[in-house]
PDB file with SEQRES, HELIX, SHEET and CRYST1 records, atoms N, CA, C and O in Angstrom:
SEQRES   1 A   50  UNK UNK UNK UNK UNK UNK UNK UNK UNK UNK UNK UNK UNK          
SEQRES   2 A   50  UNK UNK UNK UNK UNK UNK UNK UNK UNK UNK UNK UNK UNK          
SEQRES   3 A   50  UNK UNK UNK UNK UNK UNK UNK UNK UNK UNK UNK UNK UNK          
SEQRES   4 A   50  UNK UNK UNK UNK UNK UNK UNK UNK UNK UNK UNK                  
HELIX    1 AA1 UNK A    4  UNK A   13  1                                  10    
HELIX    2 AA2 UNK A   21  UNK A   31  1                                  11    
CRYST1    1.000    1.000    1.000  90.00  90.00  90.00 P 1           1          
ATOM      1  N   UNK A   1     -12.691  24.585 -17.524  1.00  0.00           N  
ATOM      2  CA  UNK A   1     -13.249  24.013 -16.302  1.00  0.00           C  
ATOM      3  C   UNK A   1     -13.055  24.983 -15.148  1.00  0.00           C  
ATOM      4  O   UNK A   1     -12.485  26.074 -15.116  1.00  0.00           O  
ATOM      5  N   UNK A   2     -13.677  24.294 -14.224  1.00  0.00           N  
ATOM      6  CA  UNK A   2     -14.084  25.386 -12.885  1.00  0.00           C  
ATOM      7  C   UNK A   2     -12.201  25.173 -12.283  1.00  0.00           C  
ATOM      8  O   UNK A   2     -11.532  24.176 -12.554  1.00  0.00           O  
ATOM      9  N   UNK A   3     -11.826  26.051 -11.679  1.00  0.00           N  
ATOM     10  CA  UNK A   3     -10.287  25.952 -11.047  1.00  0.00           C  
ATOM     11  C   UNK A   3     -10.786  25.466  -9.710  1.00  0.00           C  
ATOM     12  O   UNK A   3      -9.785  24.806  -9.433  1.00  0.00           O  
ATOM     13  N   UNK A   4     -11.936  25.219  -8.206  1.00  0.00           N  
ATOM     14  CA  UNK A   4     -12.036  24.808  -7.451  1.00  0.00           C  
ATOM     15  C   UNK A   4     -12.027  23.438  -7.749  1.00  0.00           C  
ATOM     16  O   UNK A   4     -11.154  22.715  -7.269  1.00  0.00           O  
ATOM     17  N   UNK A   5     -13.315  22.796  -8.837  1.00  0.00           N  
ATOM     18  CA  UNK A   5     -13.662  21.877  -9.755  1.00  0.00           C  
ATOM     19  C   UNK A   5     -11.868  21.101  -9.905  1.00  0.00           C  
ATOM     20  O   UNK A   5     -11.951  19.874  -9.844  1.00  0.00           O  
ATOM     21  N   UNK A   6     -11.003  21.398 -10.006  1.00  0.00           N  
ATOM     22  CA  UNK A   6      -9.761  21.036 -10.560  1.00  0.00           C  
ATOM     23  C   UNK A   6      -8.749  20.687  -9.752  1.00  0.00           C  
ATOM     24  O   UNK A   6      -7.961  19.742  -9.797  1.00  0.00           O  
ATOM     25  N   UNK A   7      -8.913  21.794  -8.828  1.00  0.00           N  
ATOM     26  CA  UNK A   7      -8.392  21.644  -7.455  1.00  0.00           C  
ATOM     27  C   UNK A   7      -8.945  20.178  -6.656  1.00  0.00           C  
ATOM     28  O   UNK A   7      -8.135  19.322  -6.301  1.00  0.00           O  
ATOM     29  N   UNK A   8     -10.085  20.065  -6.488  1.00  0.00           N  
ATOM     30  CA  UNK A   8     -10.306  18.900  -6.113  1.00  0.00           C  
ATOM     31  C   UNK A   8     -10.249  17.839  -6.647  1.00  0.00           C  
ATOM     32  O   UNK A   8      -9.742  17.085  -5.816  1.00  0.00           O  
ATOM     33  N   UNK A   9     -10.519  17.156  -7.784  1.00  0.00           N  
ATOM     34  CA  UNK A   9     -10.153  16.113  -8.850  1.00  0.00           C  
ATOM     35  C   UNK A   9      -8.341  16.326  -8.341  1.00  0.00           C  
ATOM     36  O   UNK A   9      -8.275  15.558  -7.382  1.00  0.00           O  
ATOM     37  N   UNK A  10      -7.565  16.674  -8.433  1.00  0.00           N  
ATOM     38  CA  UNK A  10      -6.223  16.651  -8.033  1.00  0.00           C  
ATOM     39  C   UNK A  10      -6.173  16.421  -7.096  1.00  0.00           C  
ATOM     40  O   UNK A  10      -5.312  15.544  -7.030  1.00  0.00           O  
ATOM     41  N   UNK A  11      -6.689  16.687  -5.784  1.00  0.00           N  
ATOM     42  CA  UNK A  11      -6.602  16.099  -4.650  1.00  0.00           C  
ATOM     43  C   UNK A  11      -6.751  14.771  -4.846  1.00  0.00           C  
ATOM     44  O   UNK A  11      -5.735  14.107  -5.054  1.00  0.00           O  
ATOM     45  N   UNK A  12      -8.062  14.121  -4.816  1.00  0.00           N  
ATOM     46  CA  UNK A  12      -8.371  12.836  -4.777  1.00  0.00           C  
ATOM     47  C   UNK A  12      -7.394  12.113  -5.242  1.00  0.00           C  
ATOM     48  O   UNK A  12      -6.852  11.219  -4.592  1.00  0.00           O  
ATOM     49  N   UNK A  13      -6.979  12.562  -6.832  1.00  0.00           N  
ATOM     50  CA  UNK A  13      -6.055  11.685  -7.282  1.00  0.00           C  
ATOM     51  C   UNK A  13      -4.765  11.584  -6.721  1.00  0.00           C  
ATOM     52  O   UNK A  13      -4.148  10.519  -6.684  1.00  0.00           O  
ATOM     53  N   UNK A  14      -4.305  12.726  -6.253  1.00  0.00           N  
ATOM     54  CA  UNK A  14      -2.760  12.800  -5.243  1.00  0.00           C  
ATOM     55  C   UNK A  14      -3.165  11.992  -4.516  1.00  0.00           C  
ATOM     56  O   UNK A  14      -2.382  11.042  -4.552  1.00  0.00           O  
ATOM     57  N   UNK A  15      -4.727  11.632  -3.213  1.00  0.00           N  
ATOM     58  CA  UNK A  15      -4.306  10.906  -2.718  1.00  0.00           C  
ATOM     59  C   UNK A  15      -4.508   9.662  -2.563  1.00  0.00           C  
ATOM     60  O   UNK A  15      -4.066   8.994  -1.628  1.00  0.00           O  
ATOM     61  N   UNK A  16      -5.392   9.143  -3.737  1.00  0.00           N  
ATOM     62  CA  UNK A  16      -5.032   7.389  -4.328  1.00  0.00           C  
ATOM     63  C   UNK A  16      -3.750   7.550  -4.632  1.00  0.00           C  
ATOM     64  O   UNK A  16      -3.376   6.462  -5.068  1.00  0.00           O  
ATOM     65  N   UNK A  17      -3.185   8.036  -4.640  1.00  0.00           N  
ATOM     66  CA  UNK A  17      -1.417   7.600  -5.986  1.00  0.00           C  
ATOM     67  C   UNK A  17      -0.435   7.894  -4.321  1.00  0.00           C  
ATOM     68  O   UNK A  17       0.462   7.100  -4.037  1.00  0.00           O  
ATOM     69  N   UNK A  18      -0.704   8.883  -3.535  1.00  0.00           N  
ATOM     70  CA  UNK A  18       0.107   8.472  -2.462  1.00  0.00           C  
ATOM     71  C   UNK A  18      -0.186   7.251  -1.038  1.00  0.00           C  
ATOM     72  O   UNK A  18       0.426   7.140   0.025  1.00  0.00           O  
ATOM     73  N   UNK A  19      -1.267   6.539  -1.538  1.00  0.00           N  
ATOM     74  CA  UNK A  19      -1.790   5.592  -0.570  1.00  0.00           C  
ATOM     75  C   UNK A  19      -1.624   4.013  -1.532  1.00  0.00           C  
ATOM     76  O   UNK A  19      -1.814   2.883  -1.082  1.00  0.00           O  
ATOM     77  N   UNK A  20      -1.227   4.373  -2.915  1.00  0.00           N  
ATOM     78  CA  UNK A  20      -0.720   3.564  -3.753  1.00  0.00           C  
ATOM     79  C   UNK A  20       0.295   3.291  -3.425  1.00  0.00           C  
ATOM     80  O   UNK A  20       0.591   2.139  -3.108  1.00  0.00           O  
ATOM     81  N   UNK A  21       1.192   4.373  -3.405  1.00  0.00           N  
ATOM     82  CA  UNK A  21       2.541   4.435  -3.093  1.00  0.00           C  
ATOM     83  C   UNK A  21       3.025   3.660  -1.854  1.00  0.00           C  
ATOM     84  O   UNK A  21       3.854   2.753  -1.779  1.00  0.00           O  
ATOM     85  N   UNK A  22       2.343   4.213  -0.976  1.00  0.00           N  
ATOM     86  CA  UNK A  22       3.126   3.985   0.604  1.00  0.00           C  
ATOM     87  C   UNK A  22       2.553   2.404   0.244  1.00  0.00           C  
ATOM     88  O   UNK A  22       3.386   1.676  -0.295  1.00  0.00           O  
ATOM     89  N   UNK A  23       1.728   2.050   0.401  1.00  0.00           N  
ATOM     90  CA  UNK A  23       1.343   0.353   0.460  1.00  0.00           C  
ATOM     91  C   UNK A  23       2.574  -0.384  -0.568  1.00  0.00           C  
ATOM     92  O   UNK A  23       2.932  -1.548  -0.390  1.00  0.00           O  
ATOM     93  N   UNK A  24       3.055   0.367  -1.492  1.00  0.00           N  
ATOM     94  CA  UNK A  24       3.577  -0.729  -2.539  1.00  0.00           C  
ATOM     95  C   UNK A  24       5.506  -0.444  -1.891  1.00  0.00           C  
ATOM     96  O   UNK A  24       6.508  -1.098  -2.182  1.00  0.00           O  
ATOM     97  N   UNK A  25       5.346   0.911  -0.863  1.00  0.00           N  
ATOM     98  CA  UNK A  25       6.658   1.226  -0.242  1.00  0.00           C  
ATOM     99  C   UNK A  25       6.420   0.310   0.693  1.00  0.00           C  
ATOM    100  O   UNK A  25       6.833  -0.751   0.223  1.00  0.00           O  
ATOM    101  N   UNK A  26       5.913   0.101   1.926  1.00  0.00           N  
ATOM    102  CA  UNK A  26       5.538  -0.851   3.233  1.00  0.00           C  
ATOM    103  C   UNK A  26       6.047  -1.997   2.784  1.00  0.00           C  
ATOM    104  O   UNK A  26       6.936  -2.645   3.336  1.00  0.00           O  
ATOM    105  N   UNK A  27       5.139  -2.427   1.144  1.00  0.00           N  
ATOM    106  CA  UNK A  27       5.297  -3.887   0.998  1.00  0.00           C  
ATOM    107  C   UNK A  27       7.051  -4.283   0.773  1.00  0.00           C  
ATOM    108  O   UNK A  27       7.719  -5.003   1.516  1.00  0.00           O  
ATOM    109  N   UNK A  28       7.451  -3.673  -0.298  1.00  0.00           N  
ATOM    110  CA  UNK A  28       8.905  -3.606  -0.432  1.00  0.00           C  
ATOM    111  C   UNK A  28       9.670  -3.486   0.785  1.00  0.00           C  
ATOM    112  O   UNK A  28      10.554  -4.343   0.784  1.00  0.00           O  
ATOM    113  N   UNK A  29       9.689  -2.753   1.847  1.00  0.00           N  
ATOM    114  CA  UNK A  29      10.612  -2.599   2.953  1.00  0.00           C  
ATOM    115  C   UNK A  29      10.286  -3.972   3.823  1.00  0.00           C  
ATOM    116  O   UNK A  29      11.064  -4.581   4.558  1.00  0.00           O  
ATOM    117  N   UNK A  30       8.823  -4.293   3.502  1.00  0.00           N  
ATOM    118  CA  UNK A  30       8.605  -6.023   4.652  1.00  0.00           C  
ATOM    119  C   UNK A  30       9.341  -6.783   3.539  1.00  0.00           C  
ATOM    120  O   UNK A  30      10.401  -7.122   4.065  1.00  0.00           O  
ATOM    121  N   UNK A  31       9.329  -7.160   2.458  1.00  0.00           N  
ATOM    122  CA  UNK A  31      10.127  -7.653   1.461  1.00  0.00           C  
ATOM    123  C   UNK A  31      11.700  -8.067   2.387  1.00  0.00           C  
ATOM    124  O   UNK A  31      12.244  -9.011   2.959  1.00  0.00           O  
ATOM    125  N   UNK A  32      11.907  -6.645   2.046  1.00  0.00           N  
ATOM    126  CA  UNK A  32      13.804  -6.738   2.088  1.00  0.00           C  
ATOM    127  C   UNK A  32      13.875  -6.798   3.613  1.00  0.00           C  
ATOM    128  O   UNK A  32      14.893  -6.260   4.049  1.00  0.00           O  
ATOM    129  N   UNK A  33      12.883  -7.424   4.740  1.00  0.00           N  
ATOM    130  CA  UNK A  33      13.406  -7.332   5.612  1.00  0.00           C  
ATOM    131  C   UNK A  33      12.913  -8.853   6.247  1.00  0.00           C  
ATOM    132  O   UNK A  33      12.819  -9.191   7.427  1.00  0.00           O  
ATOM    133  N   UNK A  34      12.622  -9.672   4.933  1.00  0.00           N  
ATOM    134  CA  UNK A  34      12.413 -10.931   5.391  1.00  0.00           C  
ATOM    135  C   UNK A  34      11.062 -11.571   5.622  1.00  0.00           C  
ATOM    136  O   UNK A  34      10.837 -12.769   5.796  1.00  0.00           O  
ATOM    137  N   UNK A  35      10.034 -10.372   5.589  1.00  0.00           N  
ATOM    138  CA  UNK A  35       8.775 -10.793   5.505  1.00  0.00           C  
ATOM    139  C   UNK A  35       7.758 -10.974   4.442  1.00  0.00           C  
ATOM    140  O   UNK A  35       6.961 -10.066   4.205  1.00  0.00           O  
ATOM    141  N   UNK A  36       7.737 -12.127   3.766  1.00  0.00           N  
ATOM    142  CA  UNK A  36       6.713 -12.508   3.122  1.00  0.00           C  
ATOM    143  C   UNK A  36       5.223 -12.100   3.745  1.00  0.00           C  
ATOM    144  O   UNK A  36       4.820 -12.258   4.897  1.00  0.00           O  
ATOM    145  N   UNK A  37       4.319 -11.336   2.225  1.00  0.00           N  
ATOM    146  CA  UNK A  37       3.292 -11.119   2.855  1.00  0.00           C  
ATOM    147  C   UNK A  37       2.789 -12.636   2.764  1.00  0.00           C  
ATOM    148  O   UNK A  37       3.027 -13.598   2.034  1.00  0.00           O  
ATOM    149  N   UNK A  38       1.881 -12.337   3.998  1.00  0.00           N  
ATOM    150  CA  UNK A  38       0.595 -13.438   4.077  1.00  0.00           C  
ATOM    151  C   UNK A  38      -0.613 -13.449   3.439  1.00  0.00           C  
ATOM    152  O   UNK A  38      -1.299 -12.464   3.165  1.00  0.00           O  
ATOM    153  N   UNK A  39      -0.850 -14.594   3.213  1.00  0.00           N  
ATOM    154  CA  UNK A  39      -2.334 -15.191   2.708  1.00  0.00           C  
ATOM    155  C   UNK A  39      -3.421 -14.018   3.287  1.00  0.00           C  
ATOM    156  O   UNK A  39      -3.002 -13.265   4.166  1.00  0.00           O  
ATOM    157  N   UNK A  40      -4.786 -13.864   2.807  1.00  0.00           N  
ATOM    158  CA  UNK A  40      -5.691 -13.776   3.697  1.00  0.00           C  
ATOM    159  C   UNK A  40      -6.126 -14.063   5.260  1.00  0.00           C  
ATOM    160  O   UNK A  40      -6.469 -13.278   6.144  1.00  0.00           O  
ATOM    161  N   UNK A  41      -5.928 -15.973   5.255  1.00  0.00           N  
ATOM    162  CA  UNK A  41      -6.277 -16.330   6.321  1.00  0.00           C  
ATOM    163  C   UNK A  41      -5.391 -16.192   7.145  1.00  0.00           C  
ATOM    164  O   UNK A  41      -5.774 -16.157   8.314  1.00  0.00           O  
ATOM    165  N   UNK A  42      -3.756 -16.050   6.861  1.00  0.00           N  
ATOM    166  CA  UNK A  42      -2.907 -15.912   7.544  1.00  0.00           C  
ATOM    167  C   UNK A  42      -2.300 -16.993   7.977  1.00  0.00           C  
ATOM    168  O   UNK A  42      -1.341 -16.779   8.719  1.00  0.00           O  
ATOM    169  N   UNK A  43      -2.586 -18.199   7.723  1.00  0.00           N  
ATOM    170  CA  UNK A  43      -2.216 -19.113   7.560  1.00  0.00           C  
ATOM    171  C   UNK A  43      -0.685 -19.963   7.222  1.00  0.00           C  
ATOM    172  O   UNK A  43       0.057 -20.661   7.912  1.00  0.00           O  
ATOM    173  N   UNK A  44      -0.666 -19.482   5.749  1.00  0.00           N  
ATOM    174  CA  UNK A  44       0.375 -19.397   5.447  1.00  0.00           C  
ATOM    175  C   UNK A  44       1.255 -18.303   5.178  1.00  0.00           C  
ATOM    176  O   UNK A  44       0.736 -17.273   4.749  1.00  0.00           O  
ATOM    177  N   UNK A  45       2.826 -18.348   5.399  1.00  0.00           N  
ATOM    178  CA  UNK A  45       3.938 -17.417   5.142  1.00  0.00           C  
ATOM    179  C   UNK A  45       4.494 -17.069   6.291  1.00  0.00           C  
ATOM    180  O   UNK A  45       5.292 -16.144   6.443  1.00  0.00           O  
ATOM    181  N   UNK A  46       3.869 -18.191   7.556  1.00  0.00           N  
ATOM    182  CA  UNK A  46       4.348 -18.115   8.773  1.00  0.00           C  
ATOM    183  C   UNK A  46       5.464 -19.535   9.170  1.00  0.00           C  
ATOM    184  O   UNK A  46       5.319 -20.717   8.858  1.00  0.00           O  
ATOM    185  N   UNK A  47       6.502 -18.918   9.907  1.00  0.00           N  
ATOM    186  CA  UNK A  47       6.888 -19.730  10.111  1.00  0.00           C  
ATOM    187  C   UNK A  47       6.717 -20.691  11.668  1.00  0.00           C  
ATOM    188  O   UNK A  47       6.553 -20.171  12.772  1.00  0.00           O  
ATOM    189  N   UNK A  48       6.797 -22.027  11.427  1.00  0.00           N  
ATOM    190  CA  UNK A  48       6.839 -22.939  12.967  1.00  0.00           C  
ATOM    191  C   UNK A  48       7.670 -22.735  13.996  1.00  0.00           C  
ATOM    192  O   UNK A  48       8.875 -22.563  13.814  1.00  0.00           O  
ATOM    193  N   UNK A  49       6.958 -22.732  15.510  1.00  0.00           N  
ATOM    194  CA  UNK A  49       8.361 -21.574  16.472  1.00  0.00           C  
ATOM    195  C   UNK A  49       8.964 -23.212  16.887  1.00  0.00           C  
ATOM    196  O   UNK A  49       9.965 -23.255  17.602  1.00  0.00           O  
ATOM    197  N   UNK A  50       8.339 -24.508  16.430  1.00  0.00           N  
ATOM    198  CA  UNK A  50       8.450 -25.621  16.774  1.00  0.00           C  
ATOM    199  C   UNK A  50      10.416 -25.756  16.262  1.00  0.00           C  
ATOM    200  O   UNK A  50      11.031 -26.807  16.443  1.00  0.00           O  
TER     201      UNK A  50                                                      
END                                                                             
């Protein structure tokens, strides 16, 4: 295969797998810091300030 050709296919994939990463890092650190993710609507996983 072409080595530019290769070079790029590696990019792309480095950077799905590091935008994989950080989202599944973000989610874990809101995790351990008490925050449940939310629904879509946002609705729920909130708490009442009542």
């Amino acid at each position: 295969m072409d080595t530019p050709f290769l070079v790029v296919i590696m990019s792309i994939v480095a950077l799905h797998l590091a935008a994989l990463l950080g989202g599944g890092l973000a989610l874990g650190i809101m995790r351990l810091l008490g925050h449940a993710p939310t629904s879509i609507d946002g609705a729920e996983g909130r708490e009442s300030i009542h």
